[in-house]
Residue, then its C-alpha position, 0 to 999 in steps of 0.5 A: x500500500x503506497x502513502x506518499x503518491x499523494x499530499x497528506x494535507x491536500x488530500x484531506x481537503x478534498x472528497x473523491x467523488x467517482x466510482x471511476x476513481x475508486x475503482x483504481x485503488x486497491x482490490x476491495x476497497x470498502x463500500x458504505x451501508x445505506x441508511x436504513x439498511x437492517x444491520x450487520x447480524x441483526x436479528x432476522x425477523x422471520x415474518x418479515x414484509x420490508x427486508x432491509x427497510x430503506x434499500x427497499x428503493x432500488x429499482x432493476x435497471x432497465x439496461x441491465x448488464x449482468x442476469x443474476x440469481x438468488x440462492x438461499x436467503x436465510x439472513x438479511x444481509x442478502x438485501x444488501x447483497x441484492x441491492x448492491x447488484x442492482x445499482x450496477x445494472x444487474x439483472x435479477x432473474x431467479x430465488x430459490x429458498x426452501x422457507x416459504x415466510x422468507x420467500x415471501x418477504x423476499x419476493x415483496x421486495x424483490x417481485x421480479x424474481x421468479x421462484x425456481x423449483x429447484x436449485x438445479x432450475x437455477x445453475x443449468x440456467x445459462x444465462x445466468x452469471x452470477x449467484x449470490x447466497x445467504x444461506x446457512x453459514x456452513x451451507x455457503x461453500x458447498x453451494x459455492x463449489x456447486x456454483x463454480x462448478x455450473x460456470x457462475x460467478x458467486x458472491x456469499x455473504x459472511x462467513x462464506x466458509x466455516x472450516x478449513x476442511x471447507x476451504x482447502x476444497x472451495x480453493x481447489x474448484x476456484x483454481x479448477x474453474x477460474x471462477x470467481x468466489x467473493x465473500x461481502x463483509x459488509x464491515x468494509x464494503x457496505x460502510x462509508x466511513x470505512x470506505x473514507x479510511x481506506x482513501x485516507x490510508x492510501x493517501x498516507x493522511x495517518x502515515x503507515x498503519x502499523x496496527x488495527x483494533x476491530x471491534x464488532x459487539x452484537x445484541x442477542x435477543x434470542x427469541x428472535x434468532x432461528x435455530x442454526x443460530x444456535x448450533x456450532x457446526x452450523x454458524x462455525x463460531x464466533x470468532x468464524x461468524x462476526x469476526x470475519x469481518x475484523x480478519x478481512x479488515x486488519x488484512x486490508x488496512x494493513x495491507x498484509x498479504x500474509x498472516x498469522x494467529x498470536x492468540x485467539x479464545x472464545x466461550x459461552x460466558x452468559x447463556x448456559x441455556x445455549x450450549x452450542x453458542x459461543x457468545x465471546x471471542x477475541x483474537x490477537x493477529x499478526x501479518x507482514x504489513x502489521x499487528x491487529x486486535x479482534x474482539x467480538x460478542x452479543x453483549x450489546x445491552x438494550x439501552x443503546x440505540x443501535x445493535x452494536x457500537x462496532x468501532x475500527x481504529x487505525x493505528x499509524x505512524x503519523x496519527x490514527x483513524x477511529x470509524x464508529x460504524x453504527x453510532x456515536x453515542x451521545x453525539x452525531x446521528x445515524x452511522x459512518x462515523x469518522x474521526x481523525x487525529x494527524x500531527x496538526x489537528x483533531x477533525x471529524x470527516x463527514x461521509x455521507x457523499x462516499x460512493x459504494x463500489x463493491x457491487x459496479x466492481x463486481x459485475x466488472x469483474x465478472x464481465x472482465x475477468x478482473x479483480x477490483x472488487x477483491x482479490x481472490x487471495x485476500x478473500x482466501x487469506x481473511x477466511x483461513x486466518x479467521x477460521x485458524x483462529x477459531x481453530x486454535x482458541x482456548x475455551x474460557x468459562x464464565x466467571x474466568 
């Protein structure tokens, strides 16, 4: 990651504005979360008629680029996932899920969709380039090999593999096919102060990020959450689920190109009713670019006005950058929040005007046969970290 092409000052006073732009700057650059988006593992209401509120809005281009299907929609996140599509002229074509509540809500929104019988109705469909799936987590890789093995491109929602076991085959058949397999960490690519950061960093505005502390707090009610929530094998941890997002984050802004595991640990401090949840983990992580700090959990108490107070912080060698992602307690409103402290000052920098461009570098590179949106080995290397540090970690018990 280079810090001196531009002037750190200059910079600062200026906003890049195009997707054009963005797209030069490195492999998964991060794209913002819409304002009234159902949040990063919120709880998925399982009646519910809106999906995720606000991106309700997006409209199919009537010059679409790129035919798309839907397979397994099992969290929200897929809202996002679809409508990030959408704006870069995709063409909506196929769903198929086997939950018939999840269909409905699904097809409200979305009444463009067809329901395809089977999934095999939708991966024998040639026309279609690419599928996107938020399935059951450890559902995601097998249909992702099952995609790239069809000629598709796949895009999973987190945590798009849960064990290594998943992974070492996901990464033989994308060798095989040349297709390609993207995991949306929504942390990143869907929140537009972490977008901001990313310009920022690449301008050398806080010099070279030597550290990263992720944090991804989470509320639980469990009365709203389906029954997968609660089983390991099915949701591969907390440290596989939430903290994905924290690898694919120290991974980038560091821009380390390998890593590896320090220390990691995960237990059920608070919900003995729930043997098979893990409601703490927290990793130390280390790579070639730099050091980074991971803790997620479902402690988030009732009284804070959002799911989670997740907060990233960059630490450089010329200043630091903290996003509050979902709020700023007791001040500003709304999320992407981005605070910034340099060697002449303390400054606030507001980021409502950021452009999203996962979702256009996508469909490019599925059209291309490029690697703008992410590259392949980043997507690779944040999964095998995370699912390493799930691996490795010592169990603790309440009260430790």
């Amino acid at each position: 990651m280079s810090h001196h092409a531009l002037d750190r000052r200059g910079f600062l006073k200026t906003t890049v504005g195009s997707a054009a732009a963005m797209a030069a700057f490195p492999a998964g650059l991060p794209a913002a979360r819409p304002e009234g988006w159902l949040p990063l593992d919120h709880p998925l209401p399982q009646t519910a008629t809106r999906g995720d509120g606000a991106q309700a809005g997006v409209q199919q281009s009537k010059n679409p680029v790129l035919k798309f299907a839907v397979v397994g929609i099992n969290h929200n996140h897929i809202y996002a996932q679809v409508n990030a599509i959408l704006r870069a002229r995709g063409e909506l074509v196929w769903l198929y899920a086997r939950e018939p509540d999840l269909v409905a809500a699904f097809q409200q929104q979305y009444p463009q969709a067809r329901l395809a019988r089977s999934e095999a109705e939708v991966l024998e469909d040639s026309s279609i380039k690419l599928v996107l799936s938020s399935g059951i987590p450890n559902e995601r890789a097998p249909l992702g090999i099952r995609v790239m093995q069809h000629g598709k491109d796949y895009m999973s929602d987190k945590p798009g593999i849960t064990t290594l076991a998943q992974l070492a085959e996901v990464r033989r058949v994308q060798a095989e096919t040349k297709r390609i397999y993207s995991i949306m960490y929504g942390e990143r690519l869907e929140n537009r102060a972490t977008i901001k950061a990313g310009e920022l960093v690449k301008a050398g505005a806080i010099g070279r990020v030597v550290q990263t502390i992720g944090l991804g707090p989470h509320r639980m009610n469990p009365k709203t959450r389906p029954a997968w929530f609660f089983e390991r094998e099915k949701y591969g941890g907390i440290l596989c689920d939430l903290a994905s997002h924290q690898a694919d984050q120290f991974l980038f802004f560091t821009g380390s190109t390998t890593a590896e595991v320090v220390a990691s640990q995960v237990g059920n401090l608070n919900y003995p009713q729930y043997p098979g949840l893990e409601d703490f983990g927290d990793a130390l992580v280390g790579g070639n670019g730099g050091t980074g700090y991971i803790r997620v959990d479902w402690f988030t108490p009732d009284g804070l006005a959002t799911w989670g107070d997740g907060r990233l912080t960059l630490l450089g060698t010329d200043g630091f950058i903290e996003i509050r992602k979902n709020i700023d307690i007791a001040g500003r409103p709304g999320g992407s929040h981005l605070f910034l402290v340099d060697q002449k000052e303390t400054r606030y920098i507001d980021t409502s005007d950021v452009p999203l461009p996962y979702g256009e570098q996508l469909v490019a590179d599925v059209l291309n046969r490029t690697e703008t949106a992410m590259t392949q080995a980043h997507c690779f290397l944040a999964t095998e970290l995370i699912l390493k540090a799930q691996a490795q970690a010592r169990r603790i018990a309440s009260g430790v």
